[in-house]
C-alpha positions as CSV (number, residue, x, y, z in Angstrom):
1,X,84.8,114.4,131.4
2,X,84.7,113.0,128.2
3,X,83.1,110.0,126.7
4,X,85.6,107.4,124.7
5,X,84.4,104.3,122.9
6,X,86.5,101.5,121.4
7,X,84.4,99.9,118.7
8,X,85.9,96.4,117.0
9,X,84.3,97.4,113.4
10,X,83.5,94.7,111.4
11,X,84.6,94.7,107.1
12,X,82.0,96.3,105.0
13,X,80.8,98.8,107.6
14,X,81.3,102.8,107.0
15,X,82.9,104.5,109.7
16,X,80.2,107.0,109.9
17,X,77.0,106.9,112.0
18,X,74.5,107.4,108.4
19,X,75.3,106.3,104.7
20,X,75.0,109.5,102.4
21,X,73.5,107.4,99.5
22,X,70.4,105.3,98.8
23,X,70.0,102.8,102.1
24,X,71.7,99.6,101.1
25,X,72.1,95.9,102.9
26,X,75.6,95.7,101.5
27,X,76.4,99.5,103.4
28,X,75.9,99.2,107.0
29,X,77.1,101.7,109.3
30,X,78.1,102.5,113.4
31,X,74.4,103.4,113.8
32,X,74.1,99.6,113.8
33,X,76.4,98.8,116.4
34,X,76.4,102.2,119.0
35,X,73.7,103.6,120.4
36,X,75.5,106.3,122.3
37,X,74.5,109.6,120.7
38,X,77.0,112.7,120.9
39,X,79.9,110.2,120.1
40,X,81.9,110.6,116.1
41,X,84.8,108.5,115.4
42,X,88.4,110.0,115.6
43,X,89.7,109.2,112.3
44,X,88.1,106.9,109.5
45,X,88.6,103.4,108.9
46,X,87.7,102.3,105.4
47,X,85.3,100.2,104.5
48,X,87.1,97.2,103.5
49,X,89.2,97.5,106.8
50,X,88.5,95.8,110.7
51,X,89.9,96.7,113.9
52,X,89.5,99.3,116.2
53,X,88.1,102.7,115.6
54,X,87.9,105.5,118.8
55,X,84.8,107.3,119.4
56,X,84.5,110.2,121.5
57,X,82.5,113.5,122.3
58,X,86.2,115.4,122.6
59,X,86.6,117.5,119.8
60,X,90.4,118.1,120.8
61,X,90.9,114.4,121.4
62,X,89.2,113.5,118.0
63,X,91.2,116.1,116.1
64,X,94.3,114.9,117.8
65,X,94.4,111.2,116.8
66,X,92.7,112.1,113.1
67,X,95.6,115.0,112.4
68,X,98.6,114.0,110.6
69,X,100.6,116.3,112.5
70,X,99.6,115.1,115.5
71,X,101.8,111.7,114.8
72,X,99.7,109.6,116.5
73,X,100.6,105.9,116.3
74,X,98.9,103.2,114.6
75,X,99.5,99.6,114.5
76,X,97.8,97.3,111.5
77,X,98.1,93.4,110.7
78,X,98.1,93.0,107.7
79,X,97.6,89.7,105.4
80,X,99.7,90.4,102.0
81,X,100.1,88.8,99.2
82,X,103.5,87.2,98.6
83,X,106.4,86.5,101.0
84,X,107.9,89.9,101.4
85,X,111.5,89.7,101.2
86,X,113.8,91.7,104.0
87,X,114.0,94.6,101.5
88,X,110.5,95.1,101.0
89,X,110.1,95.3,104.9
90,X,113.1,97.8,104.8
91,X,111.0,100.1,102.1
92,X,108.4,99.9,104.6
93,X,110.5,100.7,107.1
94,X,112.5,103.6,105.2
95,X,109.3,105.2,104.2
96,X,108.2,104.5,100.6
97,X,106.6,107.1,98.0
98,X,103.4,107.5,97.0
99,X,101.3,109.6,94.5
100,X,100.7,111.9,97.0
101,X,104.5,112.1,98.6
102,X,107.0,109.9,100.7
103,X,105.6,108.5,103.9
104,X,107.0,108.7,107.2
105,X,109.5,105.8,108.7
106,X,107.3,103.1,109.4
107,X,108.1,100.0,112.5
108,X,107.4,96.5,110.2
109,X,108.0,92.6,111.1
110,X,106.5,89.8,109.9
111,X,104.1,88.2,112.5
112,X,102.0,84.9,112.7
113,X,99.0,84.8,111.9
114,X,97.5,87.0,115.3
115,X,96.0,84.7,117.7
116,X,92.2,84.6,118.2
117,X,91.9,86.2,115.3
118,X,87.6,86.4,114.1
119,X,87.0,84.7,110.3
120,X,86.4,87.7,107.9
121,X,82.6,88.1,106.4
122,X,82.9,87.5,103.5
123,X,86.4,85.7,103.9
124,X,89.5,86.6,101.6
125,X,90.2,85.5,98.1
126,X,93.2,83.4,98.7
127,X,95.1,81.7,95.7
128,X,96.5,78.3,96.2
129,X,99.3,79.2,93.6
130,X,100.6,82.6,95.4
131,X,101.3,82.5,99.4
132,X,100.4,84.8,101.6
133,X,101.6,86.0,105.6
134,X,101.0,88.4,107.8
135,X,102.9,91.7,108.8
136,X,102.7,94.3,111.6
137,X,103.1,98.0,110.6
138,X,102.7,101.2,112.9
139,X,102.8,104.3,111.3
140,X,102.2,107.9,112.5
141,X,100.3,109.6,110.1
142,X,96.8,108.4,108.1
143,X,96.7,109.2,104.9
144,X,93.7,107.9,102.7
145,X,94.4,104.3,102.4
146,X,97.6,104.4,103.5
147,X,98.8,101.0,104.3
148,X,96.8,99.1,101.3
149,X,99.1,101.7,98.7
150,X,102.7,101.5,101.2
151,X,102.5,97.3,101.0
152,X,101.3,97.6,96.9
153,X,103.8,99.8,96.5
154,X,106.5,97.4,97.5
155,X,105.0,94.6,95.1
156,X,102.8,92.9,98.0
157,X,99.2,93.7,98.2
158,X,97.0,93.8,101.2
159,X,94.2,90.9,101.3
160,X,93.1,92.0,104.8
161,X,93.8,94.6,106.8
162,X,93.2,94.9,110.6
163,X,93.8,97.8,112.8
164,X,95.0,96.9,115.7
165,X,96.0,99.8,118.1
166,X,95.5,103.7,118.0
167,X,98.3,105.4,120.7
168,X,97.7,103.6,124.1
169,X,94.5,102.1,122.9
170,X,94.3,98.1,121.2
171,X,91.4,95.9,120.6
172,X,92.4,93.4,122.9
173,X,89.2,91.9,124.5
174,X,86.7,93.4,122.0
175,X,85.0,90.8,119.8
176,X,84.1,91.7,116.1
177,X,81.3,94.1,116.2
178,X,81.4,95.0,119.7
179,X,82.4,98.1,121.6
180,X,83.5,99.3,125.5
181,X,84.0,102.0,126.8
182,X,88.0,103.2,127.2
């Protein structure tokens, strides 16, 4: 039977169990939060994003959700920059192009802001004189960085990005920093 863990990962922690540089304050990392040896995450999670990561000891399972081929969903909120019009949601939707190719069809809407949502450590630059909102986006691939470059691409810039849900899997009921088993 395998072992899955769904761990809430803060911003500013790598999604890897030990930093391959110097030990620094400002690079924290899962060996800080999961003390479950044998586990690796399925997939990475940059280190300026939040939100769920899986964790498992299932080779097949960790290959699966990490492989582009694989089209496993993924859901992010994520806090832009601007008021995207409808046709900027529509790129988003249509698949956009980035350096390294077009992406796949993506779902988009804008959503409130999501409830019971944790303040961010350190908390976003926000300008008084350019709005902001919220979108949802699920996508079936993972490219490096992915989201950030599809919502820059269409002129709105991600201030925060949260991922939210990983196939059948979400983050409801896991606080910031916390993890349970699936």
């Amino acid at each position: 039977m395998s072992r899955v863990i769904l761990f809430n990962k803060p911003w500013g922690v790598l999604s890897q169990f030990t930093d391959d540089g110097a030990p620094r304050p400002d690079r924290r990392t899962l060996a800080e939060f999961i003390d479950r040896p044998g586990v690796y995450p399925a997939g990475r999670l940059d280190r300026d994003s939040e939100g769920l990561l899986v964790l498992t000891d299932d080779g097949r399972l960790q290959a699966r959700i990490a492989n582009p081929k694989a089209k496993t969903e993924k859901t992010y909120w994520a806090q832009v920059e601007g008021l995207p019009p409808d046709a900027a949601l529509e790129a988003l939707a249509r698949g956009v192009t980035l350096k390294d190719g077009p992406t796949r069809p993506a779902r988009v809407r804008r959503i409130d802001e999501p409830p019971g949502l944790w303040p961010r450590d350190p908390p976003v630059r926000v300008r008084k004189s350019v709005p902001d909102c919220w979108i949802e986006l699920t996508i079936s691939e993972g490219r490096n960085r992915q989201v950030r470059r599809m919502t820059a691409a269409v002129g709105h810039p991600t201030l925060r990005l949260i991922r939210y849900r990983v196939g059948d899997w979400t983050l409801d009921g896991i606080e910031t920093g916390t993890w349970r088993p699936a």
